[in-house]
N, C-alpha and C positions, 0 to 999 in steps of 0.2 A: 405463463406466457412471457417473453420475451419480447421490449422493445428491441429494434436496430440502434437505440443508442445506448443502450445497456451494452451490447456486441462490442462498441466502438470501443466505451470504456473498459471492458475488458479484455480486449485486445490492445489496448495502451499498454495496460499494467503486466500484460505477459512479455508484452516488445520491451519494456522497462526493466525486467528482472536479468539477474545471472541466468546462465544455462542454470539446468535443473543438477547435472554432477556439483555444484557450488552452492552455497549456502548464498542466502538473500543479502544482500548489504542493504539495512533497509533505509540508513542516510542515502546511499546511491540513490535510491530508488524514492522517497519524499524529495529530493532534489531535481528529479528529472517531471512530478507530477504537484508539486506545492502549488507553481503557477497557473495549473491547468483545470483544477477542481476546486471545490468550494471546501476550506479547511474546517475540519471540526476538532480537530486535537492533534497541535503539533508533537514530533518525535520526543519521547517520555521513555525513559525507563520504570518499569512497573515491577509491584513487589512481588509477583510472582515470575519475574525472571525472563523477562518480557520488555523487548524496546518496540512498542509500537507506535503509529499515526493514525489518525481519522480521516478521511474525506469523503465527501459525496459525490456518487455518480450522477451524471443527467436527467436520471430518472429519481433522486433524492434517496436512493439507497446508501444506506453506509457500508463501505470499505475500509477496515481495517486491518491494515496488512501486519506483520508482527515478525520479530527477529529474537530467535534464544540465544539470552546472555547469560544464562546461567554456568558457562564453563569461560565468562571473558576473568 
């Protein structure tokens, strides 16, 4: 079951993204949502090739969005 503020926060995060023809910029997108969510792990590149972030929605779910750098 779905909270209305589960909805809210993902509909942020979809108004937040590139069209879907373009790849994620995921600095864009922890810059337009850093201030609005509760941070759990700033933007990191990870050894599997992997820049992602943490946050939590309203409901204390974690969102972790992620961008492939494996061909930067």
């Amino acid at each position: 079951m779905f909270s209305t503020n589960s909805a809210i926060a993902f509909t942020s995060l979809r108004l937040a993204t590139s069209p879907s023809t373009q790849a994620l910029n995921i600095d864009d997108l922890w810059g337009s949502l850093k201030d609005k969510a509760e941070v759990m792990l700033p933007p990191q590149d990870m050894v599997y090739q992997m820049r992602e972030f943490g946050i939590k929605d309203p409901n204390g779910y974690a969102l972790i969005p992620g961008e492939d750098i494996s061909e930067k």
